[in-house]
C-alpha positions as CSV (number, residue, x, y, z in Angstrom):
1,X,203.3,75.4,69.4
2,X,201.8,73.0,66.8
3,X,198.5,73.2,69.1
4,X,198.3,76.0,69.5
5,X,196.3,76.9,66.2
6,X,193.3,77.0,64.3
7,X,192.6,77.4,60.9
8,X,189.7,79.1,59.6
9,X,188.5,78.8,56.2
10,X,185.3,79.8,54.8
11,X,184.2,77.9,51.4
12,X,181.5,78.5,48.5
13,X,181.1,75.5,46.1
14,X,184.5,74.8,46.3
15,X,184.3,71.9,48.7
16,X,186.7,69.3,46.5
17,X,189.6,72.0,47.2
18,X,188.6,72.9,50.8
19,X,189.4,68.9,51.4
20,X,192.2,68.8,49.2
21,X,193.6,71.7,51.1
22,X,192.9,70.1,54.7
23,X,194.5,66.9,53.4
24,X,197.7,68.9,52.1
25,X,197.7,70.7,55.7
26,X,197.9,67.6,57.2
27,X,200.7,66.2,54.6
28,X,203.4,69.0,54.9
29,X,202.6,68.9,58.7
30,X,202.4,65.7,59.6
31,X,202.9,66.0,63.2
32,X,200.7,69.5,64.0
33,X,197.7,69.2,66.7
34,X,196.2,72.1,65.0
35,X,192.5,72.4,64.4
36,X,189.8,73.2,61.7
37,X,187.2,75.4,61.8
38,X,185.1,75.4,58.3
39,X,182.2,77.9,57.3
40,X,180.3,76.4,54.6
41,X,178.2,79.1,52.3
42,X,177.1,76.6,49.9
43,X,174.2,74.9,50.2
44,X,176.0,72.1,52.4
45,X,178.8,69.9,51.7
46,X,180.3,66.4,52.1
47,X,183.0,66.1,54.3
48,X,183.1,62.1,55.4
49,X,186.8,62.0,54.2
50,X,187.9,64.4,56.5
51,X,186.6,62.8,60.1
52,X,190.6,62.4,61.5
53,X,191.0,66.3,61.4
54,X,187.7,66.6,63.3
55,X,186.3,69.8,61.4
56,X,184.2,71.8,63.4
57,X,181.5,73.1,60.5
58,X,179.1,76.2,60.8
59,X,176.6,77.3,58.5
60,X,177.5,80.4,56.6
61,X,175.5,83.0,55.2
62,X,172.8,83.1,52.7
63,X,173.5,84.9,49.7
64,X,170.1,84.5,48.3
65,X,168.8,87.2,51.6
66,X,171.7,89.5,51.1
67,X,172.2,90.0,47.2
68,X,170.6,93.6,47.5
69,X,172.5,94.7,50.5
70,X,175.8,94.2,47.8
71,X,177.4,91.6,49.9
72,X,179.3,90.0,46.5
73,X,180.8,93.6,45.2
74,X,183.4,93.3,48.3
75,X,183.6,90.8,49.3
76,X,181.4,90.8,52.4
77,X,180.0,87.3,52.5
78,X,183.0,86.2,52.4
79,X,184.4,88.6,55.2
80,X,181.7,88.4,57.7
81,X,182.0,84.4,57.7
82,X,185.7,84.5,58.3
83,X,184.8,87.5,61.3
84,X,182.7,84.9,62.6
85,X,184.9,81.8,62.4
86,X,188.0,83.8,64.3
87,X,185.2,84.5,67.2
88,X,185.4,80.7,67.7
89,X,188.6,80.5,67.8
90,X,190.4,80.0,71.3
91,X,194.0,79.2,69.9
92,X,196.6,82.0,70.2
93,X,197.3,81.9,66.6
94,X,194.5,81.8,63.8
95,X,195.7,80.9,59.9
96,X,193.0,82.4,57.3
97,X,193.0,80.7,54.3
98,X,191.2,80.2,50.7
99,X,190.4,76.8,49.9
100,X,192.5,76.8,46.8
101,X,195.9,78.0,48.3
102,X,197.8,75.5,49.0
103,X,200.9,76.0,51.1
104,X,203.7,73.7,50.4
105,X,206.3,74.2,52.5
106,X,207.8,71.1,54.6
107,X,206.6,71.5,58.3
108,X,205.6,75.1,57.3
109,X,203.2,75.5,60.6
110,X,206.3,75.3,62.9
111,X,208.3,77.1,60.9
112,X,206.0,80.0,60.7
113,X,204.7,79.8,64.5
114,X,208.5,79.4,65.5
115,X,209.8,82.9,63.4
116,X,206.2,84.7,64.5
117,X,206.7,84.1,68.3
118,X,211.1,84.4,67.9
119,X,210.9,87.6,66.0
120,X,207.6,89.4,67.3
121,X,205.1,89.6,64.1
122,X,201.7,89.6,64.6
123,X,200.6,89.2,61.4
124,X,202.2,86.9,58.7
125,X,200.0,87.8,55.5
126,X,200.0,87.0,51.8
127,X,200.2,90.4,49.4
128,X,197.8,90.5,46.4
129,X,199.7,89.4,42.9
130,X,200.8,92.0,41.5
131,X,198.5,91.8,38.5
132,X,195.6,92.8,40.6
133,X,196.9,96.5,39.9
134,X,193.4,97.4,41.6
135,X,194.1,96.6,44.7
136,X,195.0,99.5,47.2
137,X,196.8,97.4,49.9
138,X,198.9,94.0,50.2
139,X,197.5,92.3,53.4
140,X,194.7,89.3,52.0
141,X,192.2,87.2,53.3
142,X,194.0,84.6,51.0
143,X,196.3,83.6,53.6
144,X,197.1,85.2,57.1
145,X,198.6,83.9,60.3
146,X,197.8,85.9,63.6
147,X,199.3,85.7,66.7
148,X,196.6,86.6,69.3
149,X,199.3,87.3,72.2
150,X,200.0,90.8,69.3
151,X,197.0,91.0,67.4
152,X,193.6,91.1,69.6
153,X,191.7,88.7,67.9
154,X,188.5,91.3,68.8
155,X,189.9,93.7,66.2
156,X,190.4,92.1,63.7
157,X,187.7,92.8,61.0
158,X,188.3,91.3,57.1
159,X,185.1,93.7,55.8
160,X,187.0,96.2,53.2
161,X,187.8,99.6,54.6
162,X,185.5,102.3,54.8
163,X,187.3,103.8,52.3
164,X,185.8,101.8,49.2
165,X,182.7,103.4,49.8
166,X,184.1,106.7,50.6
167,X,182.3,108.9,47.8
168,X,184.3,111.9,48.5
169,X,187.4,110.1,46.9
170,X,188.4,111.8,43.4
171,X,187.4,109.9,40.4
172,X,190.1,109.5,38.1
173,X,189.8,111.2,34.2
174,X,188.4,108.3,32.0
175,X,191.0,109.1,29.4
176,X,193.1,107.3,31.4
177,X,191.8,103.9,30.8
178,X,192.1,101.2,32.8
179,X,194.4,103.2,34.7
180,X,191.4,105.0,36.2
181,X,191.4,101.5,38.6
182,X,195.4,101.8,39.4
183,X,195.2,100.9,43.3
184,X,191.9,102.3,44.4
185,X,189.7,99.2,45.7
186,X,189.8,97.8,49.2
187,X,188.8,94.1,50.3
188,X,189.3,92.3,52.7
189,X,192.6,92.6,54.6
190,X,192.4,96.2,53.8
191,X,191.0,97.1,57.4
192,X,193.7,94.9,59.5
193,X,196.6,96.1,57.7
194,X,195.2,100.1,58.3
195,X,195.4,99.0,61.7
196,X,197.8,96.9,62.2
197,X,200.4,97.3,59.5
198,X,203.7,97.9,61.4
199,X,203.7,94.7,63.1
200,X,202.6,92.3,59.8
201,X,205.3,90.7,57.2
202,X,204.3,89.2,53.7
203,X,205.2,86.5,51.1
204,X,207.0,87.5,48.3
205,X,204.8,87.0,45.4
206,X,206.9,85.5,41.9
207,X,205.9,87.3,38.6
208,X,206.1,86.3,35.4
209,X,205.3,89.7,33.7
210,X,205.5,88.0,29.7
211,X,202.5,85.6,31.2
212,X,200.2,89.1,32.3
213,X,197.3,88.9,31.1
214,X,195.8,92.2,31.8
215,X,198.9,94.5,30.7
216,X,198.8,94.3,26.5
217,X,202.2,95.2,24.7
218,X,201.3,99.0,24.3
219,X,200.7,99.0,27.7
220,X,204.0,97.4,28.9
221,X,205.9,100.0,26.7
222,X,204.0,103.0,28.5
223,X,205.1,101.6,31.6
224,X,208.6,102.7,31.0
225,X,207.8,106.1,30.5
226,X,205.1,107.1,32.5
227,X,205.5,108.1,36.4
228,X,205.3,104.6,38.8
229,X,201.9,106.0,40.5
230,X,200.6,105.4,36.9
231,X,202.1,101.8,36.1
232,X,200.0,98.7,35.8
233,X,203.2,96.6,36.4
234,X,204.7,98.6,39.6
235,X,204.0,97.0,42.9
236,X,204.4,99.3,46.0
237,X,206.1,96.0,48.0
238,X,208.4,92.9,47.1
239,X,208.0,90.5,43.9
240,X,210.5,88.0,42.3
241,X,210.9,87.8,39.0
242,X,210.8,84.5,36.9
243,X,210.5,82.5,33.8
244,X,207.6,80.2,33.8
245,X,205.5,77.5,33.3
246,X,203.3,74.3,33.6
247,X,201.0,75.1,36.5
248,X,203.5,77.8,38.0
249,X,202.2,80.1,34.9
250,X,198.6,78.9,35.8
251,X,198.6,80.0,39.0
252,X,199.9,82.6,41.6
253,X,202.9,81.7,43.3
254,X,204.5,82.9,46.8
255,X,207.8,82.6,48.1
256,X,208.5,83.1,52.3
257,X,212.4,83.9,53.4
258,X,213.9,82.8,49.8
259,X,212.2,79.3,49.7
260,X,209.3,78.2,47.6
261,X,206.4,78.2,49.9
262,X,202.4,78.3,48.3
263,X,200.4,77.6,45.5
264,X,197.2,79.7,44.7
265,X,195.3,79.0,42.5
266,X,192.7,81.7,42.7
267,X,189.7,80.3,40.6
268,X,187.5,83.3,40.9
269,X,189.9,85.8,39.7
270,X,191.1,83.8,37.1
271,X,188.2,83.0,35.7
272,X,187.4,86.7,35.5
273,X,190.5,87.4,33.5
274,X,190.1,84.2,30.9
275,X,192.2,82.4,32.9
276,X,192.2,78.3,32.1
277,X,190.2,77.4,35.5
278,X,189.5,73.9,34.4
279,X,193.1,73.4,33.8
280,X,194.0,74.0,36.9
281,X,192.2,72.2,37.8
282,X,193.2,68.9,36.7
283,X,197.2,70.1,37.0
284,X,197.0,70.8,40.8
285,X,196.6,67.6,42.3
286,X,199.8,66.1,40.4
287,X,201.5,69.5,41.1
288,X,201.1,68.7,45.2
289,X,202.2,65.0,44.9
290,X,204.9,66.1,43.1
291,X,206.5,68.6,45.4
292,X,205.2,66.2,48.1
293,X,207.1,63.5,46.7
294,X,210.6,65.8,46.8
295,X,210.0,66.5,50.6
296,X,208.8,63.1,51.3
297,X,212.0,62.0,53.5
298,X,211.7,64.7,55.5
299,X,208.1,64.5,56.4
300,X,208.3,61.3,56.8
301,X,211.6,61.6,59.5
302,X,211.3,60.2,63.2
């Protein structure tokens, strides 16, 4: 089932993660056929070192043209190139995926094609991190596995749902602060899971709420006394909670059936919030030979 997959990533000046991500593919799945197909929305990118995965590379779109039509607000850009990348596809499953997550899970593309075809999902997705309180659904364009046999490739659509620009919705009271923003903006994902939700599964995203930081001390203590529809720290699906740190409190971390399983570091988001970007950064790479190095006699079994 290992050839039976492409992977579709589109990328925007982040090309030294879109190889590092390739290459740690290729690491935790040593023996997967599985191809690559990259969009490139930068202004072109060098991809020598990755010649033995055989990229196929397409031009993206051109922000510069597009600006005014508000591409950027939702996301767009990003979810017509991905539209476009699954149209090349001709695998039966299709793996979405940012450049900077990095899944880290020993021979995880059997393992997840295996369970997907055994138990009938269509759609194995990552959920937003619960400190992204804004977001009105858990299904992401951060990660997602689709099985063509369930999901017609031909409907699946990452643009936001047409409820972001829905101007009928009720605005929240602005006494409510940033609670005004509590689970009412759609990107990508948003669309396929309206469609498609009853046949998708998640990761289980692992929260460190002490290390939030978007939810101040007065707000955690008005989270245990007002209603759950008005908590920044209540998540409508599954999360662990955990103590930590190093580059787990740096980044967003994702479990899948009880075991450790990705990495994301999420460097737009985080850089939005004052997180340490360049930190990252420079922690990631030793993170991945690290956990590499702990699953090394496995990958490296006959």
């Amino acid at each position: 089932m290992n050839q039976d997959l492409t992977f579709v990533m589109s990328f925007f000046r982040d090309t030294g993660h879109m190889v590092r991500n390739v290459k740690t593919v290729r690491a935790f799945n040593p023996n997967s056929d599985h191809k690559w197909i990259l969009i490139d929305n930068s202004s072109g990118a060098d991809l020598s070192t990755l010649e033995n995965e055989k990229p196929i590379v397409y031009k993206g779109a051109d922000e510069k043209y597009l600006n005014a039509f508000f591409l950027k607000k939702a996301s767009l850009a990003n979810a017509t190139a991905l539209n476009f990348g699954i149209t090349k596809s001709n695998t039966r499953f299709i793996c979405v995926m940012d450049p900077d997550f990095f899944v880290v899970y020993p021979n995880w593309i059997e393992a997840v094609l295996g369970y997907m075809d055994s138990a009938g999902v269509g759609i194995l997705s990552a959920p937003y991190h619960p400190i992204w309180y804004e977001k009105a659904h858990r299904a992401t364009g951060h990660f997602m596995v689709i099985d063509t046999d369930i999901i017609p490739a031909s409907m699946v659509n990452f643009a936001p749902s047409e409820k972001q620009y829905d101007s009928r919705r009720r605005v929240p009271p602005h006494w409510l602060g940033k609670r005004r923003k509590l689970r009412r903006a759609y990107d990508c994902g948003s669309q396929i899971e309206e469609l498609f939700g009853s046949n998708m599964e998640y990761l289980v995203p692992i929260y460190d709420k002490k290390l939030n930081p978007r939810v101040g001390k007065l707000d955690s203590v008005l989270d245990l006394i007002l209603p759950r529809e008005l908590r920044l720290t209540y998540t409508e699906y599954p999360s662990m909670s955990a103590n930590l740190s190093g580059i787990l409190a740096l980044v967003e971390n994702y479990f899948w059936h009880g075991c450790p399983f990705a990495l994301h570091l999420r460097r737009y988001g985080q850089g939005l919030i004052g997180g340490n970007v360049n930190q990252m950064d420079i922690d990631i790479e030793k993170a991945l030979e690290q956990v590499y190095m702990g699953y090394k006699n496995i990958l490296e079994a006959k």
